[in-house]
C-alpha positions in Angstrom: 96.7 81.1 102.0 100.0 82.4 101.7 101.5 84.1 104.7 103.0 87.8 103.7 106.6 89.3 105.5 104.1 92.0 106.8 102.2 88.8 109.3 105.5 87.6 110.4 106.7 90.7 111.5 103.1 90.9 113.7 104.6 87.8 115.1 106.1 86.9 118.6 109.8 87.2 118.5 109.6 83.3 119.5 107.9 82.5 116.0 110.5 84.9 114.4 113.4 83.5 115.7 111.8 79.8 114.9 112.0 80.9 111.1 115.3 82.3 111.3 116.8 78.9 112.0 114.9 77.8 108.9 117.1 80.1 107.0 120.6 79.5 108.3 122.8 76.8 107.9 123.8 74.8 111.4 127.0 73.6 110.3 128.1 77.9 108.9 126.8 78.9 112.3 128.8 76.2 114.4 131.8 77.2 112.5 131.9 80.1 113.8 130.9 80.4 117.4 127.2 80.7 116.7 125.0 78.6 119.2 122.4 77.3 116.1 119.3 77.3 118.7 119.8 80.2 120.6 121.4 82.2 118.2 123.9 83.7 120.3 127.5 84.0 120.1 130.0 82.8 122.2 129.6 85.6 125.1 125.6 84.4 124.6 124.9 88.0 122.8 122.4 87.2 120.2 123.6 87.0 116.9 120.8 87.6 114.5 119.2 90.7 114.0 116.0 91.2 112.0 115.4 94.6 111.2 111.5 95.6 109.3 111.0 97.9 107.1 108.6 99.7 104.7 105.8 99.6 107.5 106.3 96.0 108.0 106.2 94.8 104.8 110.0 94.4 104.2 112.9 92.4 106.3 116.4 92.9 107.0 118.1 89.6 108.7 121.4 90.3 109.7 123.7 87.4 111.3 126.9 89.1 113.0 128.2 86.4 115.4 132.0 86.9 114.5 133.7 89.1 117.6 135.2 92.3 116.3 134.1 91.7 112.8 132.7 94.9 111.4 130.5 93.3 108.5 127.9 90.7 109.3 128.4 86.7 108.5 125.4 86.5 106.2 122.7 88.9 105.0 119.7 88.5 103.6 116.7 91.2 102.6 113.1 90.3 101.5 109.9 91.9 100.7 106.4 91.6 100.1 105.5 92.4 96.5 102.0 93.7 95.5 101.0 89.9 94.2 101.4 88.6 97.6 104.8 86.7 96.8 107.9 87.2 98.5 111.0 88.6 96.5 114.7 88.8 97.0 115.9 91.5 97.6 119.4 90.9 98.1 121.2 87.8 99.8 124.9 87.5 100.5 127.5 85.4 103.2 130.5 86.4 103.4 133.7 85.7 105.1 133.9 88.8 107.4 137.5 87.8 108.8 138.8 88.0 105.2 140.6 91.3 103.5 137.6 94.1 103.1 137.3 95.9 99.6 135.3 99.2 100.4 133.5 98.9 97.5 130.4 100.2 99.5 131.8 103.4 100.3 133.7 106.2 99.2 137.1 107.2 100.9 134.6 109.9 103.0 132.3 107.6 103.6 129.7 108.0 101.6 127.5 104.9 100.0 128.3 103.6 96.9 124.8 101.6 97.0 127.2 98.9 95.7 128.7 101.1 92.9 124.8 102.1 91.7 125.2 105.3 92.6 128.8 106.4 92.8 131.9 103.8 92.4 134.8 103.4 95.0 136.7 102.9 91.8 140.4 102.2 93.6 138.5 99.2 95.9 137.1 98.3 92.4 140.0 97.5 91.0 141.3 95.9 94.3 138.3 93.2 94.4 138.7 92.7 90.9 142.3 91.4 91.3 141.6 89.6 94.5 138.9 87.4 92.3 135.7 89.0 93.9 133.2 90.0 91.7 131.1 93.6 91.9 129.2 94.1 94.9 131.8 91.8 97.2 133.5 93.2 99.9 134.9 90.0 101.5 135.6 86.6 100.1 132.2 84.5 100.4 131.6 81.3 102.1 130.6 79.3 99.1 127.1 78.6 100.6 125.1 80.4 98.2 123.2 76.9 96.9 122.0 75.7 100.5 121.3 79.4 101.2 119.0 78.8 98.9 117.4 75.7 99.4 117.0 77.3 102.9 115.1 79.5 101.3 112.8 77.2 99.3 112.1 75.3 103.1 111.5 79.1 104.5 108.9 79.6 101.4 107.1 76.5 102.1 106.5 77.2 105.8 104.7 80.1 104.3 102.5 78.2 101.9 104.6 80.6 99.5 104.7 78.2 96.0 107.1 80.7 94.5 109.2 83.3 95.0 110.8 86.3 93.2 113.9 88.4 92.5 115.3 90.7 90.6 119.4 90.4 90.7 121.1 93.3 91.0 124.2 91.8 89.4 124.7 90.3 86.3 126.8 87.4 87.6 124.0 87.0 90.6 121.5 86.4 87.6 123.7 83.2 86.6 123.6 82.2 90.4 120.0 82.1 90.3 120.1 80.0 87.7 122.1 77.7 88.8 119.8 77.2 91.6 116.6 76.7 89.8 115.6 80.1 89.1 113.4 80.8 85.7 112.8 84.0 84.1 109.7 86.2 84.0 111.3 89.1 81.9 115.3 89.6 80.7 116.0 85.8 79.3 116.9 87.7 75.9 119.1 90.4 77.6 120.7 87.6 79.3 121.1 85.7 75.4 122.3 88.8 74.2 124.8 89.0 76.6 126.2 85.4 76.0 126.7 86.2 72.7 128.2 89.3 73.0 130.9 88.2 74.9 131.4 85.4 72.2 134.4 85.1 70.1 133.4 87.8 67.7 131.0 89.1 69.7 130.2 93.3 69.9 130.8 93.3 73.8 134.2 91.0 73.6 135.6 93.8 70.8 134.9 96.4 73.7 136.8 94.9 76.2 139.4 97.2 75.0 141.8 97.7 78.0 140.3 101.2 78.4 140.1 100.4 81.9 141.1 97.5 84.0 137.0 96.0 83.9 137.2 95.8 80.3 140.6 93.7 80.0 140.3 90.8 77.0 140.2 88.2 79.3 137.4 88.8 81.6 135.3 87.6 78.6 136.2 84.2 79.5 133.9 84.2 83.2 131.5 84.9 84.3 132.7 87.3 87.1 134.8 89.2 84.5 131.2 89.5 82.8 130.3 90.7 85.3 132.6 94.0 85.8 132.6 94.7 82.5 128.7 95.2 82.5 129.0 97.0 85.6 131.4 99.3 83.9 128.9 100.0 81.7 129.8 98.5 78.8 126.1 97.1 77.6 124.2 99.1 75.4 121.2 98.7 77.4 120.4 99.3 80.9 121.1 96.4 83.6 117.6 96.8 84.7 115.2 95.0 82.9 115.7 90.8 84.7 113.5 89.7 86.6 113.7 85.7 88.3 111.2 83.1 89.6 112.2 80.0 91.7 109.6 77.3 91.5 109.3 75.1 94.8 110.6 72.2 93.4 111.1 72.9 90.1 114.4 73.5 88.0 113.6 75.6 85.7 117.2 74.4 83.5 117.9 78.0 82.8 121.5 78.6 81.4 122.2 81.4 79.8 126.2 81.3 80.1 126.7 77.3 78.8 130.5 76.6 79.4 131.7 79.6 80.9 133.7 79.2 84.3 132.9 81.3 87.5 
């Protein structure tokens, strides 16, 4: 029977902390000063946090082991969906040392929600020419494929044959795929989009110059894809993908053939 976020957050901390070393990478956490068995960091402060939400059925796992750092090492949110599976709900390592782009907040500090619900557009541009793509705020570590075959050992512990998520990025879609992921709904959106940015495609003749997301050449990656969607330039919604990793299946999606991070 599969075992459900809300169960493991019944749990002892002991068990808790047993499946957080499932998650993380031993050789990330040595690297920087994060004891892989007790978690701590080098003052012996713990340095994982696991925060529960949406009455238990939701978790937050932070790791912050880097002294001074004001962003946490890696980050990873999942939930219980109403089929009993377990979806991703958003999943990021980052370099927290590296230059920050406050593309999280506004100059007052209000949330962005990532630029969902208001856009920090002068940090924008900033990541942009510093190579991040949208969403970033630091440089990542480059671990996102053993991230996530951590995450297919975390699933089976929990006699979880599949899990779910729904990216809230188009170049985090392209991830996924590169990790195995298949699609339950937006494979066409995502087809649409590859050939829109096509030579003589409708979305390469927007990039326009209007603004610095929509310059010619971002039609050439996949992180220049990337900003240009999320400066709106579809003519749909970036709503409508939804992903399904397999245990042990590939499912050989690729939906951007050729095209360079």
């Amino acid at each position: 029977m599969p075992i459900g976020l809300q169960e493991i957050n019944g749990w002892d901390r002991y068990w808790q902390r047993l499946l957080c070393r499932v998650l993380l990478p031993v050789d990330t956490l040595v690297r920087y000063g994060i004891d892989p068995v007790g978690l701590t960091d080098v003052n012996g402060v713990s340095a994982v946090r696991t925060i529960p939400g949406n009455q238990g059925r939701s978790i937050r796992l932070e790791v912050s082991g880097v002294l001074q750092a004001r962003d946490a090492l890696i980050e990873l949110e999942l939930a219980d969906t109403s089929l009993n599976q377990i979806e991703v709900v958003w999943v990021a390592s980052q370099d927290p040392l590296a230059p920050r782009f406050d593309v999280d907040v506004m100059p007052d500090g209000q949330p962005t929600m990532r630029g969902f619900l208001r856009r920090n557009l002068v940090a924008e541009r900033a990541a942009l020419a510093a190579g991040l793509a949208p969403g970033q705020t630091h440089q990542g570590l480059g671990i996102f494929r053993r991230l996530a075959g951590r995450l297919e050992t975390f699933m089976a512990c929990l006699s979880q044959r599949e899990y779910v998520a729904e990216p809230l990025f188009y170049h985090t879609a392209v991830l996924f795929e590169t990790v195995g992921f298949g699609y339950l709904r937006g494979r066409a959106l995502m087809e649409r989009i590859a050939g829109g940015f096509a030579p003589g495609g409708h979305l390469r003749a927007k990039l326009d110059g209007s603004t610095p997301f929509r310059s010619a050449q971002l039609a050439n990656t996949v992180r220049g894809r990337s900003w240009a969607i999320h400066d709106g330039i579809l003519d749909e919604p970036w709503d409508r993908v939804r992903m399904v990793k397999r245990l042990g299946i590939d499912a050989e999606a690729n939906t951007a053939p050729g095209v360079r991070w």
